[in-house]
Every structure is written in structure tokens, then in C-alpha cells.
N, C-alpha and C positions, 0 to 999 in steps of 0.2 A: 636593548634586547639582543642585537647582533654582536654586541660584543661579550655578554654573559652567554651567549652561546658557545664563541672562539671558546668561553674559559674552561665551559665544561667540555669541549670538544680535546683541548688539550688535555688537560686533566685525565682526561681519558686515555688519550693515545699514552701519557706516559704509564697512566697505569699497565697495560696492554704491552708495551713495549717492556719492562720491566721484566729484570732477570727474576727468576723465583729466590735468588740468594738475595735480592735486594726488598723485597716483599716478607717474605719466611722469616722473622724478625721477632722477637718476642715483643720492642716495641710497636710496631708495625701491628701487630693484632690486638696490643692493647687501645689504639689508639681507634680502633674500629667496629670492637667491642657492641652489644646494642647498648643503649643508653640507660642510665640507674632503673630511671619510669617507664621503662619496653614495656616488662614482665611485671603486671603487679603481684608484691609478695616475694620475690626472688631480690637476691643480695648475690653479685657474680665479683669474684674474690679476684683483682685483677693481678694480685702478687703471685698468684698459682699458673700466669700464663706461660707457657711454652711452645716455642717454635721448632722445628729443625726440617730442613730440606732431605726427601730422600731421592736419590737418582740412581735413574738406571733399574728399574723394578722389572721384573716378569715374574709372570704369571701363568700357569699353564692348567688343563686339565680341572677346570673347577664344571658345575653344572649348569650354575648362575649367571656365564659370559665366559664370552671368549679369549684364547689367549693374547696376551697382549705386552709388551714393553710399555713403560712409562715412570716420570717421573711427579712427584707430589710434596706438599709443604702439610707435614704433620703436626697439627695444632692441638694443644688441649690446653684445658682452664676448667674451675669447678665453680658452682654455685651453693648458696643455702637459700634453705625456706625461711621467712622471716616468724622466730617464735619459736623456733625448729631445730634442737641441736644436730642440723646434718650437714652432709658433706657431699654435692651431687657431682661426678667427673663425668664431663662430655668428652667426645674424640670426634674432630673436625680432619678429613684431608682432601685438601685445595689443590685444583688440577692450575696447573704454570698456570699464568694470564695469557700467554696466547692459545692455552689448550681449553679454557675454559667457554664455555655452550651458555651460560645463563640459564645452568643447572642446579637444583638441589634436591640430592636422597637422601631420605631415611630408611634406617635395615632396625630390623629387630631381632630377637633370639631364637632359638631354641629350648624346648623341655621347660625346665626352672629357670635359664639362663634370659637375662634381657637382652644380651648382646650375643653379636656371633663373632667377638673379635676383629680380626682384621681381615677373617674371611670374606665376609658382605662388602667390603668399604671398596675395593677395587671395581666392583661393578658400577660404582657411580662415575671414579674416573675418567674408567676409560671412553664413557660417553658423554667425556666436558663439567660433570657434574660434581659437588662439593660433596662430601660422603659424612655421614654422620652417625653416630651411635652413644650410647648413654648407661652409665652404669646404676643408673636411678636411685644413687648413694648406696646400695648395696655393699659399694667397695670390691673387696677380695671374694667375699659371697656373692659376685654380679652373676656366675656360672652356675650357681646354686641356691637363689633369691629364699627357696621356701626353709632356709636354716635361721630367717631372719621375720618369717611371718607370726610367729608369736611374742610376745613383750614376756612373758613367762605360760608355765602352761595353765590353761585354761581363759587367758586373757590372748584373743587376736591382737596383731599390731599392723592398726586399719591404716596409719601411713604407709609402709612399706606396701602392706596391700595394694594400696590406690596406684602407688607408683607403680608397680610394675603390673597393673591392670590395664592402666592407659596414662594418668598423670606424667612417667617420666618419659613416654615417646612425643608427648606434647610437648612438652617444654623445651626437649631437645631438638624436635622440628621447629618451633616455633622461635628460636634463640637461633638457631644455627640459619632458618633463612634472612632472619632481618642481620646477623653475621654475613652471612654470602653479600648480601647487598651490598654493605658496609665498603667489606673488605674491598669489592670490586668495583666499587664505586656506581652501581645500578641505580641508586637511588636519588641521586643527582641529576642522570640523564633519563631518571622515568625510562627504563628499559624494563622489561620483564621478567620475572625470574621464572624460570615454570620447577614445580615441585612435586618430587615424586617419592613413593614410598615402593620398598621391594623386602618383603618376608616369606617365613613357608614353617608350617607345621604354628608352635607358639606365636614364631615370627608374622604371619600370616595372622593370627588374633588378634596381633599387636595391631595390625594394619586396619583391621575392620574395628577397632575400639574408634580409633581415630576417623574414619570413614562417616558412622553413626553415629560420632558426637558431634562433628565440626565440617560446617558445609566449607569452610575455607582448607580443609584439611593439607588438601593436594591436589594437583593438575590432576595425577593418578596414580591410581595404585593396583602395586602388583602383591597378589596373597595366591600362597600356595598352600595346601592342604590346611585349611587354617583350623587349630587347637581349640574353638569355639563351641558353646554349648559344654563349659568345661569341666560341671559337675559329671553328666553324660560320660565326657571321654576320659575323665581320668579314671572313673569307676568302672569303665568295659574294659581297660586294661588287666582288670586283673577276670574277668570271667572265664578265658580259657581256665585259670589255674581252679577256678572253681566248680568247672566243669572236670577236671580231670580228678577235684578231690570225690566232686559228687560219684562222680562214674568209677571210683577208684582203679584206675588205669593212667599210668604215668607214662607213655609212649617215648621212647626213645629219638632226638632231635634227628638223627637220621633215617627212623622211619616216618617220621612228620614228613621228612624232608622228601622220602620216595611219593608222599602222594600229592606235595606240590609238584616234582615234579612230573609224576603221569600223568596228572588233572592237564598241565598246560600242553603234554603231548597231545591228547587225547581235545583238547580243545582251542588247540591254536588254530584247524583249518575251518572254523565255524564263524571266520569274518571273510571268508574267499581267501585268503593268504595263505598258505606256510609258510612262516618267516621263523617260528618259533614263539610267537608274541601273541597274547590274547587277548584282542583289541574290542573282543564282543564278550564280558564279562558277565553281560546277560542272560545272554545265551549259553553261555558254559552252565551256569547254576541252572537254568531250564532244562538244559537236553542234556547233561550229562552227570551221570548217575556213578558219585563214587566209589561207589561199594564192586564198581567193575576192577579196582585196582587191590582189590585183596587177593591175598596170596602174594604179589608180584614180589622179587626177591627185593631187598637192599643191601650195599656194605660201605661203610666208611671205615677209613683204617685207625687203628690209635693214635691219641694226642699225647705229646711228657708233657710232664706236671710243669706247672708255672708261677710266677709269685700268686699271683691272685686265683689258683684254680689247680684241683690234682690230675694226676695222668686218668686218664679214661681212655677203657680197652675199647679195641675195634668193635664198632657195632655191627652186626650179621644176624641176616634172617629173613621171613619173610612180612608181608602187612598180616598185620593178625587185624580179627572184626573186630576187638577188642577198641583198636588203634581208628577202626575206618568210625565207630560210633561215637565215637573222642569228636572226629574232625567234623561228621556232619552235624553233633550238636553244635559245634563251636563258628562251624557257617550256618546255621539256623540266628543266629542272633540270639543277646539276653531276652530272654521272656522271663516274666515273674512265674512264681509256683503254681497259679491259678492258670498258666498259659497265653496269657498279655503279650504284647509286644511291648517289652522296654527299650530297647535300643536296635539300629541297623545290623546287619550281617557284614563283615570282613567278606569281600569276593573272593572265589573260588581259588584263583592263581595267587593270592597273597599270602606270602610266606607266614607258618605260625611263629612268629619269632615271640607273641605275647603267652604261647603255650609250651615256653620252650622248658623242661626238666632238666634236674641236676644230678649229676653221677653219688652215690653214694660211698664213698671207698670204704667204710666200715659195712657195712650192709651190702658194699655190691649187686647195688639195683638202681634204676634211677627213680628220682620222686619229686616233690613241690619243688620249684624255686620260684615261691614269690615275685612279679616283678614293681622292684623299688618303686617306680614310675607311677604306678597306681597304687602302692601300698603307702607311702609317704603321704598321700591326698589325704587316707582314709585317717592316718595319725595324728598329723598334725591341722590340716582343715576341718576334718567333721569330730576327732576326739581332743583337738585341743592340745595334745603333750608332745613335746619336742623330740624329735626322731628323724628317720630314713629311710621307715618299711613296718611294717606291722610284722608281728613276730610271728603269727601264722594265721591260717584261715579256720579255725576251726568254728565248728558252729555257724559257719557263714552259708546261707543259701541265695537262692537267686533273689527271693523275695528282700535278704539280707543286701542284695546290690541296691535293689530297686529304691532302698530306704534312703541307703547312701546317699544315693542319687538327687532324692526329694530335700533331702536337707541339704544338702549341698545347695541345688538352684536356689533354695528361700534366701538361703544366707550370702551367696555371692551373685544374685541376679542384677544387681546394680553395678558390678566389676566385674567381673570376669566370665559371667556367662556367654554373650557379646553376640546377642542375635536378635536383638533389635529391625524388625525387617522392613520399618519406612526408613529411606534414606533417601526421601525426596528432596529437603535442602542441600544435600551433598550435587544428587544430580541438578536442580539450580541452577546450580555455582557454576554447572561445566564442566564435573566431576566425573571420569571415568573410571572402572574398572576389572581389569581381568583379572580370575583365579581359574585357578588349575590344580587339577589334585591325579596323581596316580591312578589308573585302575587296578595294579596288585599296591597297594598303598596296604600294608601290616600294621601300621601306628592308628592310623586315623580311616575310619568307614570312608569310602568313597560316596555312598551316599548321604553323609555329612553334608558335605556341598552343594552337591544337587538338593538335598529338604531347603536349605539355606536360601539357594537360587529361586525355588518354587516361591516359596514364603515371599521373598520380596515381592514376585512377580504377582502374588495373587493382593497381597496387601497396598502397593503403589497402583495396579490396574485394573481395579473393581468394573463387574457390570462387564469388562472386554473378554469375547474367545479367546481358548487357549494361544491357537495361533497370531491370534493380534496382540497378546501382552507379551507374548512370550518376542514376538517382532520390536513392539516397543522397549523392551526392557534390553535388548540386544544393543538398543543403539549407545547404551550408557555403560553396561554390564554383563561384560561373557564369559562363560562359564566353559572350558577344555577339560574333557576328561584324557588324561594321557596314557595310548597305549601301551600296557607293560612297565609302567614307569611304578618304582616304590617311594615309599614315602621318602618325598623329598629329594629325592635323587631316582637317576636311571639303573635298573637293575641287572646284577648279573645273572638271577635267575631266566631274564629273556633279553638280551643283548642287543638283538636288532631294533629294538624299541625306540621311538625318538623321545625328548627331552627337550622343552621349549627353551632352550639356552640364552634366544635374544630378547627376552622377554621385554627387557629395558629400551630396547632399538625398536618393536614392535608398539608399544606403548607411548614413545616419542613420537613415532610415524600418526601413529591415532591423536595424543592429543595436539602437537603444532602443526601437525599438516593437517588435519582432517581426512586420515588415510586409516577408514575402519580396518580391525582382523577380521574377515570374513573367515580365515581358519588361521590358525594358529603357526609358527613356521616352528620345528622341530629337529634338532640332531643329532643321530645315532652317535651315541657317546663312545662306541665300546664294538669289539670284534671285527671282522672284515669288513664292514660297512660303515665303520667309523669315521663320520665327517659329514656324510650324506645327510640332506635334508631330505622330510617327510612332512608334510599336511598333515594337524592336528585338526578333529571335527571340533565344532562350537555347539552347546548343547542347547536346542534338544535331538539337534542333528547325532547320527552315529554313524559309524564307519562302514565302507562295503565297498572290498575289492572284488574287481571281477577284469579278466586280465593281468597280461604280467605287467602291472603299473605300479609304477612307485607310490602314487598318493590314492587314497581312498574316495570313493565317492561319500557324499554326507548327505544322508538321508531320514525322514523321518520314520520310525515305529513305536506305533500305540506300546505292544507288546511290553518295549524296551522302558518306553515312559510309566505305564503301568510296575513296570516290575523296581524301578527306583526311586518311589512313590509309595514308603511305608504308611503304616497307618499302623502310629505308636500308643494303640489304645489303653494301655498299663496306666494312664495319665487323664485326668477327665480335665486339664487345662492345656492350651494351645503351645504345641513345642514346636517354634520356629527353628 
């Protein structure tokens, strides 16, 4: 016994000691590979492996972590499904062996995209950890998955589906930790690896597919505005533009733009603050009434023409009501034609960037501009034919969303709807996790998250008061609304906003040390306050400055909880 110890003791130390030029090997990875019988049904092609050492890396200016120097051993190799003619490429990169924590992340994508590149993968490093991402055989289409969802038209192609619904973030976590082990040899010396996931927007779906399939999934995971409920959100993307056919008024983007930004004048000092930032989005939509900003002037100046777009002349004038009835239907939320509530309301400060119009240079006026984003759903997921945008809305009404909607969930509530609200074997296992979502979030309702949060809480704490499930469900699962912050990133519409940048550091603290986020750490990404940390509240806590203090008190209101607490009656079945 004492002496199988020495052996794994050394073994160890050499690993450890070990330059990353002497490790970063193509044989060296193949020889640590998981084993044929890891994964059943997978075949990993070990003649595809490649090493290469990178040194000397920075990084600066990203949202997801901090700047940092370092160096890493860039590994990839592909697999097949057995039966399967495909082709799946992971991206593996391993922090030195003396920089490495007994770490592994997984990142996921954005939009149609499964991956974020090599954006995502530095956040795992620089906190010891192996980084991982998956092109879930998409290949060249990894940035554009839904060019690959049909077999032809009218026939779906439910592989491709599956994988980039949640299959290819499995596998690739699941290969790449018993990989980390391998490689580092943890699994000889029964060391631990702790496993983390970090996403935002699709990325964030990706997270929770895996969260409420798999109680082994991760230590924890980090989801940010997550793309869930996906019939829902791909279809509210296009309702501005259906609002603006209905109402036929095409508002000009920088008169949109005058009354985001009078709304956040007019509603930043209603958390105790001016800082410029609208941390009580509640409140704005309660006590402030937009139709006070008609009239006020706007001007942007002209843009020249570009490969992808023509010159368009300076825009000048005033808000026409025309323009203010645009905006408060399009913050009323989808309601069907009967008056229902189909879907959540965009908050007040969130830019319309989904009701944004296009210059005509024939016509010289501006009008529709579909966006792809939600027109591509309606093409290729609910009509089946291969495309990138529906070619226009005509005939479409609200009632015409609502429908979208309904077929959509039937047909992808087993993949990609992803709101499954027991996830008691995940908490089990030991399983935490934070999300966070913007409150001017333009992509994704901010009460997205919050329905989502409720749901579990009411579904896993039966029979328990608000305040006691909502305590219980804290201790596994917190939910930060971020002030000012837009989808996915910090905005430059209100700059002094903070952005939970350590999110990964903060989530480590929680789960190896057992050091809960009672609030969230935050930082000013942008303008003369750039650096400065801020206090994120944990929901159902909200925010309330009083003094000149940097961090908000976090406090409870009925009011605020009532008011992001839809009740989506268009549906007579339960929408978590």
C-alpha cells in the first residue's frame, strides 16, 4: 500500500512538474483519450488528434472575466455516432499543469450558433480550468446550426436537432471531463474534478437542457438570459415588426431611440440613484407614462452607404404619437386578438432593436425590416422549407403569433423548449446554480427568468409560503436581475450599470468553499466608473438606494413581485 502510493505520488509530481511543451503532444493526448467504452455509441477518431501549445495569451475587455495573460495547450480531436455518418469536432484548452485547479468548463453558443468560439474558452482558464466547446458535427454550419435542421424541406432532421438542443453539450462535457482526468492524471489519485458550465442568451438554454436532464451534470452552472421556452422567444422576436405592420407606422430607429432614451432619463432616479441606470424597471412601467415624451425633438446625423446597407439621410424631428402608440403597444406585450396575454413585455429602458426599420432609398421612407432571427423559426421550424427569413408578414396577426407559438411547443417540447421546472435530482447531487439576465435585456423578456425561477420554486416547494420556498430554493438557485445591463452584455445606453463579470470566481467560492452569493459582485464595465464594483440584488430581493452609497439595499415588494408575475392566460396549459 505504502509503496503504490510513492508511485502515484510521483506520477503525479512529474505530471505537475511538466513543461506544457512536454505534455501539449498529439501523442500525449491520444494516449489519455477516454476509453473506446466511456461513451456508449460514440467512436473518437484518434488519428484527428491535435496538440499545439499557445503562449503568452491576453485578453482584455471581454464581459465574461477578467483581463488576464496566460498560456494554454490547444487540443482537438472528433468523434462519430455509431450508425451515424457524422463528424463531431470538440475544442479542448488545458491550463499548464502547474496552472491547473481541478477544473472543467463547459461554454455554449449564441443565437443558431452552438459555440462562441474561442470567446468563451479563456474564462475557464484563467480559473485553472480545462475549457471546452463542441461543434455538434454541424462543422462550418457550427455558427448557423438551423441551415442544417431540415433533411429536405418538409422532412425535419431530428439528429441535428437533438444535438444542438442538448445531445452535443453532453457529450462534449461528458468526454472532456473523464479527458481532464485522464490527462491530469486525477483519477489515479481519486482527486476531484469540480465541473462547471457558463452560457448567456442560447448559451444559457444550453445550460439548463443539461441542468434538467442530468443530476451529474455539473458542480454548477452559470446561465445567462437563457433562450428557453423557445417556441415563445423565437416568435416575440418578430412582434414589434407586427405591431408596426398592424399600426402601419414604421418609426424611424432614432426616433425609437429618443424615447429609450427619455424613458431612462425620466426613470433612472426611481431606485434612490442617479447614476443614469434603471435599476427599478418596475417601477418605470408603473409610474411612468410615455406618452410624456411626445413632441421632444431628435437628430442623428447621416450614415454613407456600406457593402451590406445604403447611405441613409439624417434623421430630424420631433416624437410623433404615431411613434409613442408603436412603443407602448410593443411594451404592452403579445396579446392574441381576443386580448390574452401571449407572451411577457420587453421593459421600459430596453432598447427596440427587434422593432428596428429599414431605410428605403427608392421610396425614401423607412418600413419593415423583418428580423431573420424570428423569421428563420417561422421558415424553417414551423413551415419546414429551407431559408433565412420569411419573405414578409403579410396576413400575419397576433392571433397569427399565438399559433406559431402553439405549434412550435407541440413539436419541440422535448428539445428545445427547456423548462422543465423539477430539477430536484440535479439539486440532489449538490448541484447549484446562478442566472442572471439584464433588466433593459432587448433579445430576451427579462421576465423570462423570473416565470422560470417562480415555476421551479412553486413546483419543487409545495404546501411551503412564499417566503420559505422562495428561502429554500435560494440555497441551490439564485436568480440576479442586472441593473442596466442588455442582453448579454453591459450597455452603452446606461454605462454606469454593473455586469457580473466574476461570475465563474463567484460560483467557485459557492460551490468548493460553501461561500453562498448573498448578492451578486458586479463591474462597471464602461465610462468614468469603469472598474468599480457594485452589489447585484438576488431575487426576490430589489434594489433601493438611499444615500450616496455605492451598493443598494435589497429589499422585498409585493408590488414589484406582483408586477413580474404574468399571468399568460392566451394558453389554458401550464407555461413554466
Amino acid at each position: 500500500m505504502h509503496m503504490r502510493s510513492l508511485a502515484i505520488s510521483a506520477l503525479l509530481t512529474a505530471t505537475y512538474a511538466s513543461n506544457i511543451h512536454d505534455v501539449c503532444t498529439p501523442s500525449y493526448v491520444q494516449q489519455h483519450l477516454p476509453a473506446p467504452d466511456f461513451y456508449q455509441g460514440l467512436t473518437i477518431d484518434t488519428s484527428t488528434v491535435t496538440a499545439n501549445p499557445v503562449i503568452n495569451v491576453t485578453v482584455v475587455d471581454n464581459d465574461f472575466y477578467p483581463d488576464a495573460v496566460f498560456d494554454y495547450c490547444n487540443v482537438s480531436f472528433t468523434y462519430s455516432h455509431n450508425g451515424v455518418n457524422d463528424e463531431v469536432a470538440l475544442t479542448y484548452w488545458l491550463p499548464t499543469p502547474t496552472d491547473f485547479q481541478n477544473r472543467f468548463l463547459a461554454t455554449g453558443g449564441g443565437g443558431y450558433a452552438i459555440n462562441s468560439g474561442n470567446q468563451s474558452l479563456p474564462g475557464g482558464i484563467i480559473y485553472g480550468a480545462v475549457g471546452g466547446l463542441t461543434d455538434a458535427g454541424f462543422g462550418a454550419a457550427q455558427s448557423n446550426t438551423v441551415t442544417q435542421w431540415l433533411s429536405s424541406n418538409g422532412t425535419l432532421h431530428w439528429h441535428n436537432i437533438y444535438m444542438f438542443g442538448y445531445q452535443g453539450i453532453r457529450e462534449m462535457s461528458e468526454l472532456g471531463k473523464e479527458f481532464t482526468k485522464s490527462f491530469f492524471n486525477l483519477t489515479q489519485s481519486n482527486t476531484t474534478l469540480y465541473s462547471y458550465y457558463q452560457g448567456c442568451s442560447e448559451g444559457g438554454r444550453e445550460g439548463w437542457s443539461q441542468v434538467q436532464r442530468y443530476a451529474d451534470a455539473y458542480d454548477g452552472a452559470i446561465v445567462g438570459a437563457p433562450a428557453f421556452r423557445w417556441s415563445f422567444q423565437q416568435t416575440q422576436l418578430l412582434y414589434p415588426d407586427v405591431v408596426e405592420q398592424t399600426m402601419g407606422y414604421y418609426p424611424s430607429p432614432c426616433e425609437l431611440q429618443a424615447i429609450v432614451n427619455q424613458t431612462i432619463i425620466s426613470c433612472d432616479p426611481l431606485d434612490g440613484k442617479v447614476d443614469g441606470v434603471v435599476a427599478r424597471t418596475d417601477l418605470c412601467y408603473i409610474q411612468f407614462n410615455i406618452s410624456a415624451i411626445q413632441g421632444q425633438p431628435y437628430y442623428c446625423p447621416a450614415t454613407p452607404a456600406s457593402p451590406l446597407s445604403p447611405a441613409i439621410p439624417a434623421q430630424q424631428g420631433n416624437v410623433t404619437q404615431e411613434a409613442i402608440a408603436v412603443a407602448k403597444k410593443i411594451l404592452e406585450g403579445l396579446h392574441d386578438d381576443q386580448g390574452r396575454r401571449v407572451y411577457f413585455a420587453p421593459t421600459p429602458s430596453a432598447q427596440f432593436t427587434e422593432a428596428q426599420t429599414g431605410w428605403n432609398a427608392t421610396s425614401n421612407q423607412w418600413g419593415l425590416s423583418v428580423l431573420s432571427l424570428g423569421g428563420v423559426f417561422v421558415e424553417v421550424e414551423i413551415d419546414l422549407l429551407n431559408g433565412s427569413n420569411i419573405p414578409n408578414l403579410n396576413g400575419v396577426t397576433y392571433d397569427t403569433l399565438k399559433d406559431w407559438i402553439y405549434e412550435g411547443m407541440q413539436r419541440f417540447q422535448g428539445v428545445l423548449e427547456t423548462t422543465w421546472p423539477d430539477i430536484t435530482p440535479y439539486k440532489q447531487a449538490g448541484g447549484k446554480v446562478l442566472m442572471f439576465h439584464g433588466e433593459s435585456d432587448w433579445g430576451i423578456p427579462t421576465a423570462s427568468s423570473v416565470r422560470y425561477w417562480e415555476s421551479v420554486r412553486q413546483i419543487m416547494n409545495p404546501g411551503m409560503s412564499y417566503n420559505d420556498s422562495a428561502a429554500a430554493q435560494n440555497e441551490f438557485f439564485r436568480l440576479f436581475l442586472v441593473p442596466g445591463a442588455t442582453h448579454c452584455a453591459s450597455n452603452p445606453a446606461e454605462p454606469n450599470g454593473p455586469f457580473p463579470q466574476t461570475n465563474l470566481a463567484v460560483m467557485i467560492d459557492w460551490v468548493e468553499h460553501g461561500i453562498l452569493p448573498e448578492t451578486l459582485n458586479g463591474t462597471i464595465r464602461q465610462g468614468p466608473s469603469k472598474g468599480q464594483n457594485q452589489q447585484i440584488c438576488a431575487w426576490p430581493l430589489r434594489p433601493v438606494w438611499s444615500g450616496n452609497t455605492s451598493n443598494p439595499e435589497c429589499l422585498y415588494d409585493q408590488q414589484s413581485v406582483d408586477y413580474w408575475n404574468y399571468d399568460l392566460n392566451a394558453f389554458n396549459v401550464p407555461i413554466y
